[in-house]
Backbone as numpy.savetxt, mean C-alpha at the origin, in Angstrom:
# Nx Ny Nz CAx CAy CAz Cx Cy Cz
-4.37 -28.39 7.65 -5.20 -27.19 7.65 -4.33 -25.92 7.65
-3.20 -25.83 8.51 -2.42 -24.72 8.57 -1.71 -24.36 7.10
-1.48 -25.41 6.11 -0.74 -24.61 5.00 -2.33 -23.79 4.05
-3.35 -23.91 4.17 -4.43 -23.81 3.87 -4.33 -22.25 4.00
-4.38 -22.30 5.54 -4.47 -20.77 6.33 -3.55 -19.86 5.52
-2.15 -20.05 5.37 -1.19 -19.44 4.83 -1.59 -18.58 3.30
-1.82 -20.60 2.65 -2.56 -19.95 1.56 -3.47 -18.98 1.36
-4.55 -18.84 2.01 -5.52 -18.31 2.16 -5.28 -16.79 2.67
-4.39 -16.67 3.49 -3.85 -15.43 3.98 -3.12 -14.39 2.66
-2.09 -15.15 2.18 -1.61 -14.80 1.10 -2.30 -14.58 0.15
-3.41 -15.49 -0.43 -3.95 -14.45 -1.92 -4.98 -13.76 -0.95
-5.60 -13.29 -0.18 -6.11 -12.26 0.39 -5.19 -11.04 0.73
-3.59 -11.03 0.97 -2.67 -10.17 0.75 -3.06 -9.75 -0.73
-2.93 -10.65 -1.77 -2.81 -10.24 -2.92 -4.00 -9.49 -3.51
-4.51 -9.55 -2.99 -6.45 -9.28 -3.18 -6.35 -7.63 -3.22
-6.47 -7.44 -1.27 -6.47 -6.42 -0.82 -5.09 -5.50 -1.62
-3.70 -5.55 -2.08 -2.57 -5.12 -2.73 -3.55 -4.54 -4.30
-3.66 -5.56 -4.60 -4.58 -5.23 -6.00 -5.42 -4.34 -5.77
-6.54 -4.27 -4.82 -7.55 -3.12 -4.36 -7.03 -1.58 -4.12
-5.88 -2.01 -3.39 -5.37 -0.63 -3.24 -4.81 0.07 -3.94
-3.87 -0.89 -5.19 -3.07 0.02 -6.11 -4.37 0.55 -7.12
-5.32 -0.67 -7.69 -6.55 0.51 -8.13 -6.72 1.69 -7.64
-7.37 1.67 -6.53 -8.12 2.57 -5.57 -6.87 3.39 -5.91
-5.19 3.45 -5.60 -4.57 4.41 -5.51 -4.55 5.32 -7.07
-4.68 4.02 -7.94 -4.28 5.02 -9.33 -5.74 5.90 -10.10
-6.73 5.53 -9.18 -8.09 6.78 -9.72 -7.37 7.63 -8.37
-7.40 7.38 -7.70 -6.91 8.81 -6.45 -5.80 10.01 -7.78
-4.76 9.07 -8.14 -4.18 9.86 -8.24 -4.52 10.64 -10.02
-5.23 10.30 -10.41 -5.92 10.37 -11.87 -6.77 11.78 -11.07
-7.72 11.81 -9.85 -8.30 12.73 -9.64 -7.75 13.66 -9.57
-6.53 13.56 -8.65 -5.18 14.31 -8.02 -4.72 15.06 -9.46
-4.50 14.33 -10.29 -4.11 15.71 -11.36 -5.20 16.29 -12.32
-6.37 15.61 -12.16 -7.52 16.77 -13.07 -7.70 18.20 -11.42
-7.50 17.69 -10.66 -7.65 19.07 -9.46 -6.59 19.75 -9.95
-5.39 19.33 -9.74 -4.39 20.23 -10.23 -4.28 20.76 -11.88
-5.29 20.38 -12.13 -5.09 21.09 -13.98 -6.35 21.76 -13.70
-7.40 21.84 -13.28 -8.40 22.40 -12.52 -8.00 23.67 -11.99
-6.93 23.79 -10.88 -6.30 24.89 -10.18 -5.54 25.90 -10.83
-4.76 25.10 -12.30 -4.40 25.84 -12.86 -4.89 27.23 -13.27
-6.16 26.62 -13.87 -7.05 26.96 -15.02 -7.73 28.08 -13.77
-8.18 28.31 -12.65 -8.40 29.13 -11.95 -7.67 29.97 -11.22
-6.10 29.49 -11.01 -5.31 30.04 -10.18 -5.47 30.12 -8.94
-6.24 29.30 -8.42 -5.89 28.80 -7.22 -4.69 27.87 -7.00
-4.42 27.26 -5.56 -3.24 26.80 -4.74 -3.61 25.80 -4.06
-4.50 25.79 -3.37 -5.01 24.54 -2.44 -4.29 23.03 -2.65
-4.57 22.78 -3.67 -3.59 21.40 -3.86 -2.32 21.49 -4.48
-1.84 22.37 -5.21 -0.46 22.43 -5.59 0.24 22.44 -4.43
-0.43 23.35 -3.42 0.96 23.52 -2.31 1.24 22.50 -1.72
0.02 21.29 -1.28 0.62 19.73 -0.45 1.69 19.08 -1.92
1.02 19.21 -3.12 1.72 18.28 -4.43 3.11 18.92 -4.29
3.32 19.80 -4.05 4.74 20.78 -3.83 5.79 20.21 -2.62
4.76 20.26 -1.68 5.29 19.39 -0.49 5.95 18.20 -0.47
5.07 16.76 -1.06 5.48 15.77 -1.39 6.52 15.79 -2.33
6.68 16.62 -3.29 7.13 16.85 -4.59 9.05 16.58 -3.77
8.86 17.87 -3.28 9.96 18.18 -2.33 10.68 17.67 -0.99
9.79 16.51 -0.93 10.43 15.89 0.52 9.88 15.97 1.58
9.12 17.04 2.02 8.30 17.86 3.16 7.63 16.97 4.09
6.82 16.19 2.73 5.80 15.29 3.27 6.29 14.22 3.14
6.36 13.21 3.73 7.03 11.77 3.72 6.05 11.00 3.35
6.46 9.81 1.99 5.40 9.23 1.83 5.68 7.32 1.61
7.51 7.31 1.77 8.00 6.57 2.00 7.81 5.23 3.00
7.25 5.80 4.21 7.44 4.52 5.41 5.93 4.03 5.19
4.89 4.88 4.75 3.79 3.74 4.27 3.81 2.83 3.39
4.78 2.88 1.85 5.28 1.74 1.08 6.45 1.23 1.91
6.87 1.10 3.03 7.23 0.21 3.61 6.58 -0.34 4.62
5.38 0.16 5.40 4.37 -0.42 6.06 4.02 -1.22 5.10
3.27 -1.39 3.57 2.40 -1.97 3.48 3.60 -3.51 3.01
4.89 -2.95 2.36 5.51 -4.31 2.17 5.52 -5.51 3.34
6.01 -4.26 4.35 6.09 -5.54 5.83 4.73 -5.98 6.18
3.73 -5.91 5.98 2.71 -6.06 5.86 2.08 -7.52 5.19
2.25 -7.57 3.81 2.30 -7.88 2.20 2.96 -9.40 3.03
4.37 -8.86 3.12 5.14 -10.37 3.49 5.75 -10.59 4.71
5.10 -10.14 5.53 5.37 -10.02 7.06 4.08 -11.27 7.85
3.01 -11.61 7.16 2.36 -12.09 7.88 2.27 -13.67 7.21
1.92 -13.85 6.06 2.81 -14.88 5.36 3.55 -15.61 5.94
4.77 -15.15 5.88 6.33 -15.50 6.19 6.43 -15.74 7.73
5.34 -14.98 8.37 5.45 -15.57 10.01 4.64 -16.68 10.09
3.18 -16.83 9.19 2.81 -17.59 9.31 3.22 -19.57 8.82
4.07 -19.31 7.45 4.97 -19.81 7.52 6.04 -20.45 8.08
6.70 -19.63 8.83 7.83 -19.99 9.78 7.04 -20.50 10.78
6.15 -19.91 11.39 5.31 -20.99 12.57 4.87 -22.01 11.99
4.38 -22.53 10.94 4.21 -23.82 10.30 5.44 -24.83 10.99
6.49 -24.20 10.26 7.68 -25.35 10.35 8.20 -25.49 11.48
8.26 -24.51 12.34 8.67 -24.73 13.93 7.50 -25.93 14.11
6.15 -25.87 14.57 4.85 -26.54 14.37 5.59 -28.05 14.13
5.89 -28.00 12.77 6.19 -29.48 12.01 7.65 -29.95 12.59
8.68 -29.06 13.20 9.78 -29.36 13.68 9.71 -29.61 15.39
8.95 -29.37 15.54 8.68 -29.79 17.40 7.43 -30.97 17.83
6.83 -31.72 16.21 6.08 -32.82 16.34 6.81 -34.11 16.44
């Protein structure tokens, strides 16, 4: 039953990974009709965070490393407890 679980854990990693990079690439499809939007009015509201990130300001780094350790962090433990499991029977 336990390599089941693993399995099962893992393409539900893969599931939810897939959901999000969608979900992320209309975010960011919206993200630049606002900013071609702002242009066209001369407003700022979102250029100045896109400026931010642009530049370092905003860190956006340790969440693509949350979601990797994440991704193959639970897997890989679940895994490794398998074989301890199968090595102490």
């Amino acid at each position: 039953m336990f390599p089941f679980v693993i399995l099962l854990v893992s393409v539900c990693n893969v599931l939810v990974h897939m959901w999000f990079k969608r979900h992320r690439s209309i975010s960011q499809e919206k993200i630049h009709r606002i900013l071609e939007i702002e242009k066209q009015l001369g407003w700022r509201q979102f250029s100045v965070v896109d400026e931010a990130v642009k530049s370092g300001k905003i860190e956006s780094a340790p969440v693509r490393k949350l979601l990797l350790i994440y991704h193959l962090g639970l897997p890989v433990t679940l895994l490794v407890l398998y074989l301890v499991i199968l090595w102490c029977e």
